[in-house]
N, C-alpha and C positions, 0 to 999 in steps of 0.2 A: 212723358209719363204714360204707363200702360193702360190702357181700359178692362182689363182683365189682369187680376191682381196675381190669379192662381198660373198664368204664364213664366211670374217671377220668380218661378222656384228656385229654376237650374242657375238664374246670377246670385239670388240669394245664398244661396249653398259656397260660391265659387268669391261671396263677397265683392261683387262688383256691380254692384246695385249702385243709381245717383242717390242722393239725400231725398229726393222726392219719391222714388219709388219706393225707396228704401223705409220711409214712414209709408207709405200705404201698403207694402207688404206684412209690415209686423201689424199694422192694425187689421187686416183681412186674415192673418195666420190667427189670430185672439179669438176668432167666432168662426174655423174653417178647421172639424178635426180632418179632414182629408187633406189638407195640406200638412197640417203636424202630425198625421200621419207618415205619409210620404216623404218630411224634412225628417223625422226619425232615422226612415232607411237609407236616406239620399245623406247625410251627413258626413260620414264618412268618407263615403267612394271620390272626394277630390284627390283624398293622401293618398289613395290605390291609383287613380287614375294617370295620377303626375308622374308616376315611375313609368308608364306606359305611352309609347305614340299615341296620336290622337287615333288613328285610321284603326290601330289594333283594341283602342278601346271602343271604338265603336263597333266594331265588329262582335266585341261580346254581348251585345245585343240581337246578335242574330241567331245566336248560340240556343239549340235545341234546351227547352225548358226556363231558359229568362222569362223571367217575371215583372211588371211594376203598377204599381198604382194605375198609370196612366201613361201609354204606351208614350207619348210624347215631352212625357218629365225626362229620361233618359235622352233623347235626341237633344232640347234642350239643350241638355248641362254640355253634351261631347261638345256643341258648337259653343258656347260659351269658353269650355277649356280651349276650345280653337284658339278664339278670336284671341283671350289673355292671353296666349303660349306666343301667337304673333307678336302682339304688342310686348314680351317679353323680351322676345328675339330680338326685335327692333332698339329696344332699348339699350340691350348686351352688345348687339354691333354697335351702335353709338358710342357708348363707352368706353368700347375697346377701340377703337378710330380714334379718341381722343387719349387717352391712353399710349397706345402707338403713335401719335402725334408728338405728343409729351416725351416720350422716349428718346424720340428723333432729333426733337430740337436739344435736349441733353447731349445726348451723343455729340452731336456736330459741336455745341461747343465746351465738353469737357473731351473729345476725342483726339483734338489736338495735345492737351496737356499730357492727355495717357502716354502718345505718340513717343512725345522727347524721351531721349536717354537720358538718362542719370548726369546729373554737373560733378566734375573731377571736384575734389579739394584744393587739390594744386594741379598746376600746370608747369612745366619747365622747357626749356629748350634749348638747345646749341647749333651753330652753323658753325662749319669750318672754310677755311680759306680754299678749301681743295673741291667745295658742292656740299660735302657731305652734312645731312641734316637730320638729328635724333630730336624727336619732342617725348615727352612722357607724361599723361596726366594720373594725379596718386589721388587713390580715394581711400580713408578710412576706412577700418573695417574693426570688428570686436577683435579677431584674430592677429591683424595687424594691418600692411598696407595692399593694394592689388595698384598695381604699374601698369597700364594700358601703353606701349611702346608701339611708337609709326617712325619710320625714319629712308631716306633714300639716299644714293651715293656711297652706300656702305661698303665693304668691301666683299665681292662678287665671289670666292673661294675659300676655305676652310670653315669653322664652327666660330658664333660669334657667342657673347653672353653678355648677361645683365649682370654688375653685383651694385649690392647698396651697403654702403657703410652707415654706422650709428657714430653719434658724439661719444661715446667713448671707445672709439677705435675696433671693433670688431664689424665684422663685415657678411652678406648672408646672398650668395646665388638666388635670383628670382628667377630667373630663369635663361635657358639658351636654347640656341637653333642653328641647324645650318644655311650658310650662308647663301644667297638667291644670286643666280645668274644677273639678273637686272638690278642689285644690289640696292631693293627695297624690302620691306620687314614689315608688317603689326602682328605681333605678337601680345599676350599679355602673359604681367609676370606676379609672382607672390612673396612679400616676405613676413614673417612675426616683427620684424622693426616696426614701430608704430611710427606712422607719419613725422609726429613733433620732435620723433628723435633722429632723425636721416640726417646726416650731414652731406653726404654727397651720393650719386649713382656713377657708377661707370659702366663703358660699355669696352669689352675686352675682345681682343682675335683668341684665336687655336692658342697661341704661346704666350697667353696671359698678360700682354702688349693692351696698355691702353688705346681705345682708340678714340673717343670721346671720353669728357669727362663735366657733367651737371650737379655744379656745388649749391646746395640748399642753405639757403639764409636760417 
């Protein structure tokens, strides 16, 4: 507690006064017009000052023609905004450390789930006696179906293609490529057949030669 009441302008002003000084200020401003004088002028200048660094608002004190009650209310209140703006900082870095804590531990364990790709609808696959291996996973779509194709052992020259047939018998290119030296492939392909309706996918050469063939249940 202060022994000099009129000290307590510049916290009073800035509201950061404890409960005890804070009653023997209001009771010393009740019988002090130079204090309620000077909380008149001093009232306002916190909301001016907080737009401003501390070191520049002290400086406008130095300023040819400033004025105050009492050359020392003004020093005051700048170290007062000091010390608050400190404990301000202090407190906003705290917050944001936990904060970004907070984040972190999120991240880590929802970054895995972001990570995975998308699960096929279906999956299907075929081996043949000769190596040769096409898989194809089929995912829904509003449009119809998209064919993720991998396959190796393929055949190493000419143009190869995708087609899907419907349950009732019409049939829709998803897509083709030419065929790889190493006679492996991912490609992906498109059709408007919607998933539930594919009866079968084939995979065809240049001369429209089945070469695989994955029948859907």
């Amino acid at each position: 507690m202060s022994a000099n009441p009129h000290t307590l302008l510049g916290a009073y002003v800035l509201g950061g006064l404890e409960p005890a000084d804070l009653a023997l200020f209001e009771a010393h401003l009740q019988g002090c017009a130079g204090c309620r004088k000077e909380l008149a002028v001093l009232e306002k200048v916190p909301v001016l000052l907080d737009a401003l660094p501390v070191p520049d608002a002290v400086a406008l004190t130095d300023a040819p023609g400033s004025e105050a009650a009492d050359p020392g209310v003004p020093v005051r209140l700048f170290d007062e905004l000091a010390r608050r703006r400190r404990t301000s900082r202090r407190r906003w870095a705290a917050l944001a450390g936990a904060v970004a804590a907070a984040c972190l531990a999120v991240g880590l364990a929802v970054g895995p789930l972001l990570a995975r790709p998308p699960q096929p609808d279906a999956t299907y696959s075929v081996v043949s006696g000769g190596g040769l291996q096409v898989n194809i996973d089929m995912a829904r779509k509003t449009w119809g179906t998209e064919l993720a194709v991998s396959g190796s052992s393929l055949p190493a020259d000419g143009t190869l293609s995708l087609w899907v047939r419907d349950r009732a018998g019409g049939e829709d290119r998803a897509c083709a490529w030419t065929a790889t030296p190493s006679g492996k492939v991912k490609v992906t392909g498109a059709t408007p057949i919607q998933l539930g309706s594919i009866s079968s996918v084939e995979l065809r050469d240049g001369a429209q030669h089945p070469v695989a063939v994955i029948t859907v249940p």
